[in-house]
C-alpha positions as CSV (number, residue, x, y, z in Angstrom):
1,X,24.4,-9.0,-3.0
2,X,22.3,-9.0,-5.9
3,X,21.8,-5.7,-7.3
4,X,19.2,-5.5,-10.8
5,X,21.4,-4.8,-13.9
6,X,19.3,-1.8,-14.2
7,X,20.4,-0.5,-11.1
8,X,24.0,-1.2,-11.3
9,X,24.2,0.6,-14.7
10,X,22.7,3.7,-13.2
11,X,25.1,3.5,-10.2
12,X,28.0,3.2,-12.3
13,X,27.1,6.1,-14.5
14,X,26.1,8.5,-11.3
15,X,30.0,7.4,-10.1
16,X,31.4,8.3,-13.1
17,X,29.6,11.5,-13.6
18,X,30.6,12.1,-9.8
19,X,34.1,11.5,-10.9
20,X,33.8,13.8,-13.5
21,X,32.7,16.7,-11.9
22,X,35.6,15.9,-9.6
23,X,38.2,15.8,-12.0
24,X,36.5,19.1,-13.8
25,X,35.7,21.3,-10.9
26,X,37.9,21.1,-8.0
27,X,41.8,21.4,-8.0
28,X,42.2,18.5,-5.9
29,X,43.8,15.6,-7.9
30,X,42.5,12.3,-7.8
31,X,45.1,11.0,-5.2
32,X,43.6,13.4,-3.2
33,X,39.9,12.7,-3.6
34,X,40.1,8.9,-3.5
35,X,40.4,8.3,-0.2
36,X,36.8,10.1,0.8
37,X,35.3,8.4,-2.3
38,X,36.4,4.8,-1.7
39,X,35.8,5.5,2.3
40,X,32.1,6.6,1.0
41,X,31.7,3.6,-1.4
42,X,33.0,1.2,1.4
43,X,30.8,2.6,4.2
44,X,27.9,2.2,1.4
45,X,28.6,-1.3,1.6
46,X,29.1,-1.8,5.0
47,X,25.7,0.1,5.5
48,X,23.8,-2.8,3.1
49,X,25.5,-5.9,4.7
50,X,24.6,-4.2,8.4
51,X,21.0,-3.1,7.7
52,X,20.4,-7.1,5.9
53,X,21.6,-8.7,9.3
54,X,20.1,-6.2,11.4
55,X,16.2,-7.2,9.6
56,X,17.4,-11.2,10.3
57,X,18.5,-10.7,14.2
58,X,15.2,-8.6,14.8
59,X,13.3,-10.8,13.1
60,X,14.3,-13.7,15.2
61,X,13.6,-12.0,18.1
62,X,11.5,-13.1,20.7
63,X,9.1,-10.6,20.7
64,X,8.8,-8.1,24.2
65,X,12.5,-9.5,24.4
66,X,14.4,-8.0,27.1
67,X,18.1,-8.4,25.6
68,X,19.2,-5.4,23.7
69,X,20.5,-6.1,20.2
70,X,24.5,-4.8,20.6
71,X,27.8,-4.9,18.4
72,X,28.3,-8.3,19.5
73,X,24.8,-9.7,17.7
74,X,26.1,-8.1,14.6
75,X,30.2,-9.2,15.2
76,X,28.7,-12.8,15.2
77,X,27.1,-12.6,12.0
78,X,30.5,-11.4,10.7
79,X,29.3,-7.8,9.9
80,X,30.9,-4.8,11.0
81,X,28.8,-3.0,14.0
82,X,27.6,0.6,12.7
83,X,26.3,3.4,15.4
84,X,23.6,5.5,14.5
85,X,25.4,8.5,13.2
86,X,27.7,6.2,11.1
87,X,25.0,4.9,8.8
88,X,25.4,6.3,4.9
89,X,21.7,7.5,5.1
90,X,22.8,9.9,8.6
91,X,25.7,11.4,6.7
92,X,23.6,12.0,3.4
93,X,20.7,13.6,5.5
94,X,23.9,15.7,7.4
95,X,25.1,16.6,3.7
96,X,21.6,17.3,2.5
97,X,20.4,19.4,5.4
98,X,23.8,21.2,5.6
99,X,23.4,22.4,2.0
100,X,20.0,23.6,2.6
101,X,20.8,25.5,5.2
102,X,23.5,27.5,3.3
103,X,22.3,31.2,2.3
């Protein structure tokens, strides 16, 4: 994965403020908050690798195709299979319309 140096340095700098705020304003300690944070960086991850693969199998697919892309298309390419409502975007949108709807 090739990410600009640009973009990495921004990345690591929204992580550490994240991490920051963390530390700062909640009285969780960081045992207890790395679990969601590494399960959100990992599912990040896994969200890039599945959305690249899932652009190569459609793209090689015979157009008007009958055969529904499943988990196995995706286990094959060695990439872990991700429902709808699993993807990082889904659970950002959640967050974001979640927080919107607060009063």
């Amino acid at each position: 994965m090739s990410v600009a140096k640009g973009n990495n340095n921004e990345t690591e700098k929204n992580l550490w403020e994240a991490a920051d705020q963390l530390r700062a304003n909640s009285e969780l300690s960081s045992q207890e908050y790395s679990v969601p944070v590494l399960g959100l960086i990992f599912l990040r991850y896994a969200d890039h690798k599945f959305t690249e693969v899932e652009k190569e199998i459609k793209k090689y697919q015979p157009t008007g195709s009958r055969k529904k892309i499943g988990k196995a298309d995706y286990q094959a390419k060695g990439v872990m299979y991700l429902p709808d409502i699993a993807h990082y975007s889904y659970l950002l949108n959640s967050l974001k319309a979640a927080i919107s709807a607060r009063p």
